[in-house]
C-alpha positions in Angstrom: 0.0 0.0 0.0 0.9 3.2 -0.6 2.3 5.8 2.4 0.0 7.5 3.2 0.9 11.7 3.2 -0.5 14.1 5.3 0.5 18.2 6.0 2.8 18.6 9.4 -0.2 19.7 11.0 -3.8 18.6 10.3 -7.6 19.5 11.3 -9.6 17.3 12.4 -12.0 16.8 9.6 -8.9 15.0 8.1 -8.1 13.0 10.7 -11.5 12.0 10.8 -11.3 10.8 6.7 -8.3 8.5 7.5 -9.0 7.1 11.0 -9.2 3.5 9.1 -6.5 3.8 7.4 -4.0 0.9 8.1 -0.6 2.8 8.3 -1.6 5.7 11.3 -0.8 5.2 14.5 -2.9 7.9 16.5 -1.0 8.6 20.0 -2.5 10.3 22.6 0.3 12.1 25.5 -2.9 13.3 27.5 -3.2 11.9 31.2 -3.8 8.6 31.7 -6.9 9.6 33.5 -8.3 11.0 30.9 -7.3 8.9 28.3 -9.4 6.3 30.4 -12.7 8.5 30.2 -12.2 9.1 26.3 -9.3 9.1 23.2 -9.9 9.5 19.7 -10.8 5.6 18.1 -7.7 3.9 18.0 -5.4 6.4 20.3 -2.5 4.7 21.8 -1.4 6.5 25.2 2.1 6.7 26.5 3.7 9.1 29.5 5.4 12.3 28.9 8.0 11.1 30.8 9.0 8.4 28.5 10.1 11.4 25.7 12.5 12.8 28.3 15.6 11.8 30.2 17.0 14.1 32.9 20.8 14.3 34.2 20.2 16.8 36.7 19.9 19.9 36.9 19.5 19.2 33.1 16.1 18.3 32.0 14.4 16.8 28.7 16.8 15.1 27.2 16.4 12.4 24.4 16.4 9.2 25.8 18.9 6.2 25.0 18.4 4.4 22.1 16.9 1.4 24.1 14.6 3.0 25.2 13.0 4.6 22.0 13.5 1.6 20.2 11.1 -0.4 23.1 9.0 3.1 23.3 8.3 2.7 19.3 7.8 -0.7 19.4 5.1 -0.6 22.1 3.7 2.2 19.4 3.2 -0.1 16.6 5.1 2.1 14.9 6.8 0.7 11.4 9.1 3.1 8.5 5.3 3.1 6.6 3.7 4.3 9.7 2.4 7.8 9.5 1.7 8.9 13.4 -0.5 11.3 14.3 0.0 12.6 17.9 -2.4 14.8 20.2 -2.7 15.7 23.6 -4.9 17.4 26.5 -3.2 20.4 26.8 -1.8 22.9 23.9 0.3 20.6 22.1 3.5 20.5 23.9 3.5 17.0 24.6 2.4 15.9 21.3 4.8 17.9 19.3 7.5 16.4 21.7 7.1 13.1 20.1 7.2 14.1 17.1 10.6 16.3 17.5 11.7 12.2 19.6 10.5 10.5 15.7 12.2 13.5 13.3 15.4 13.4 15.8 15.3 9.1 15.4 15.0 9.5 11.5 11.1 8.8 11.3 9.6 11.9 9.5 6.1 10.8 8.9 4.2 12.2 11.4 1.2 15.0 12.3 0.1 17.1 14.8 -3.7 17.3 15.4 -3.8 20.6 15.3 -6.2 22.2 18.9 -5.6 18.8 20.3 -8.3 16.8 22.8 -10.4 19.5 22.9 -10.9 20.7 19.3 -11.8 16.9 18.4 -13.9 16.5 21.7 -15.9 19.5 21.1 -16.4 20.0 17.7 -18.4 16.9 17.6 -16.1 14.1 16.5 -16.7 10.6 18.2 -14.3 9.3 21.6 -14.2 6.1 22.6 -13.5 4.4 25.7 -12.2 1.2 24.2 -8.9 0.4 24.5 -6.8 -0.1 21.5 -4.0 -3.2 21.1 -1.3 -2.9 18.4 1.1 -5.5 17.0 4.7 -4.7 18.1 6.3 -2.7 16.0 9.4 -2.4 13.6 11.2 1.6 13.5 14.7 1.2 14.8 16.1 4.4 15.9 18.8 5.9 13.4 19.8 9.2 14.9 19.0 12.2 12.6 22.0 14.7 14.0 20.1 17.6 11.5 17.1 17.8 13.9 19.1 18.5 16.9 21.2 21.0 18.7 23.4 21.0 21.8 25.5 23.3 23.9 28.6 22.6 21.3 26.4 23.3 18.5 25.3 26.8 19.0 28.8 27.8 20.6 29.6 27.2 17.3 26.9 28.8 15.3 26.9 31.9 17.9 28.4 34.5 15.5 27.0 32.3 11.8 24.0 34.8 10.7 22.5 31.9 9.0 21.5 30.3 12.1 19.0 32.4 14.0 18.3 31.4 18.1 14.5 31.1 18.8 13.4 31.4 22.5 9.6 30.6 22.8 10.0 31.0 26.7 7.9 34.1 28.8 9.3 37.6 28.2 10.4 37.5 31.7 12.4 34.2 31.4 14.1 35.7 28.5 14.9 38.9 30.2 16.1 36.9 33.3 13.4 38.0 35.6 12.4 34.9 36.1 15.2 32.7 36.4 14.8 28.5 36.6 18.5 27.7 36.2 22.0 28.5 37.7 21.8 31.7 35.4 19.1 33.8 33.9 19.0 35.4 30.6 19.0 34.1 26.8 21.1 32.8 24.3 23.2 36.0 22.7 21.2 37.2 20.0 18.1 35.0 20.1 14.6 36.6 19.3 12.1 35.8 21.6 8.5 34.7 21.1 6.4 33.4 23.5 4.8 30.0 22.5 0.6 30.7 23.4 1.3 33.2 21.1 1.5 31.6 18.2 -2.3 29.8 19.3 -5.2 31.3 18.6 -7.2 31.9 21.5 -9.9 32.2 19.7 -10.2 29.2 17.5 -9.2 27.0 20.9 -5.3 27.5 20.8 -5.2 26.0 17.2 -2.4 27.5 15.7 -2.1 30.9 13.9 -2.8 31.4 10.2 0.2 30.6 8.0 0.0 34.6 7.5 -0.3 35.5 10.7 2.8 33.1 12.1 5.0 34.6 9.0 4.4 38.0 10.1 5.2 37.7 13.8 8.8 35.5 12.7 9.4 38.2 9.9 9.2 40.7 12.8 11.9 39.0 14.3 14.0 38.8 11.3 13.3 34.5 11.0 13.1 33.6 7.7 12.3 30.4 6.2 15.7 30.6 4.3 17.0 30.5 8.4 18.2 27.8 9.9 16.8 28.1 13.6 17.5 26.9 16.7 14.4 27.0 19.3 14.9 26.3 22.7 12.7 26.6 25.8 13.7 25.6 29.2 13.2 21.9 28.8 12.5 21.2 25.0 8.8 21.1 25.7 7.6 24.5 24.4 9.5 24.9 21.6 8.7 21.3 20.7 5.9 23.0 19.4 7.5 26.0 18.0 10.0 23.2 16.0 6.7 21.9 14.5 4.6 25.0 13.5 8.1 26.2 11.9 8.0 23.0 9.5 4.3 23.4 9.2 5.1 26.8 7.6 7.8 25.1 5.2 11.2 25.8 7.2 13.6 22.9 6.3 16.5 23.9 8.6 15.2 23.7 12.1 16.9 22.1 15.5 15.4 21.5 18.9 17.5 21.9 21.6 17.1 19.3 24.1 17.3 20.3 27.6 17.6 23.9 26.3 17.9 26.4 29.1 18.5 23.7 31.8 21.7 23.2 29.8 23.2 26.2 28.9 21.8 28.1 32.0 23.6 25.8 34.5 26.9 26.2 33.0 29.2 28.9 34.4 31.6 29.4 30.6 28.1 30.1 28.4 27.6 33.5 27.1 24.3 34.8 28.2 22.5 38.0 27.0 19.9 39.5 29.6 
């Protein structure tokens, strides 16, 4: 059969068309309480906490390879399988996973775009039945382009191709609020906050395409830019990481463990 193609991100009405389809795996990173009350037909649900790895004080970090290879297995998940991933929140969780598959060399994947709550209350059906899936195949091959560390961007600090994308809150980027060692940002990294590329009022969907392009534009990110986003953890700017692609950016990096890394280190250069 043939693999099935989908956009980055996708409404639900899609989703919806292709529920039956043999090659999607639908996971679901909302709790596993209420995963129990309802998922979308066929939703697999795994942790949040089996995406990250922490070395403290450094947090989200890819796990080993062991580990995704068991975590992908569990999934069903095959190098045909297109995976569609949503969650209960805003789509940090679910666009985590699918940073974990692009970083592992797997780039067919979605993100239901509004989540839980745009499927729930826009009418589509939830189940409470449980879904089994045969073990699956996807061995991890490392995909070094989807990823940045510490090295990386001391590297790339003065390269104006490569443009620093901090989705944290204005005061985290400031240093107002400081969760590390140090406060601050990354020397010359725009800052966006990540709710504001939802829509509050279409239930934290993303922006319009137009809409996202003008707020990056404002910040001088291009899609001709690589970019680097980073949050504290590599939770946030998941998302940012996939509503980039979504807008057609091929050079884009998450950095795992983001400001947990560089802000606990006393030889990074920090901008406040």
């Amino acid at each position: 059969m043939d693999r099935l193609i989908l956009s980055q991100v996708i409404e639900p009405e899609e989703l919806q068309r292709h529920l039956d389809h043999p090659n999607i795996r639908i996971v679901d990173l909302s709790s596993a309480e209420t995963h129990a009350q309802f998922h979308i037909q066929g939703a697999i649900n795994i942790t949040y906490a089996r995406l990250v790895r922490h070395q403290t004080p450094v947090f989200g970090l890819l796990p080993d390879k062991a580990a995704l290879n068991q975590l992908f297995s569990e999934l069903g998940i095959h190098r045909d399988t297109h995976v569609i991933a949503y969650d209960d929140q805003t789509g940090g969780k679910a666009s985590r996973l699918l940073w974990t598959l692009d970083a592992c060399g797997h780039h067919h994947h979605s993100l239901l775009n509004g989540g839980l709550h745009v499927w729930a209350t826009e009418g589509y059906s939830l189940t409470r039945s449980p879904s089994m899936v045969e073990p699956g195949s996807l061995r991890v091959s490392l995909c070094a382009d989807a990823c940045a560390d510490k090295d990386y961007i001391l590297q790339h600090l003065d390269d104006q191709s490569v443009r620093f994308l901090d989705v944290r809150s204005e005061r985290e980027f400031s240093g107002q609020a400081i969760h590390a060692k140090h406060g601050g940002h990354i020397p010359g990294a725009a800052n966006i906050n990540w709710l504001d590329l939802m829509d509050k009022g279409r239930a934290m969907r993303l922006k319009s395409n137009d809409e996202l392009t003008k707020m990056l534009q404002d910040q001088s990110i291009t899609p001709g830019d690589e970019v680097v986003t980073y949050c504290q953890s590599h939770h946030r700017s998941a998302f940012s990481y996939i509503a980039l692609k979504h807008l057609g950016f091929n050079k884009v990096r998450g950095y795992a463990g983001a400001w947990s890394d560089w802000g606990n280190h006393d030889d990074t250069p920090i901008e406040r």
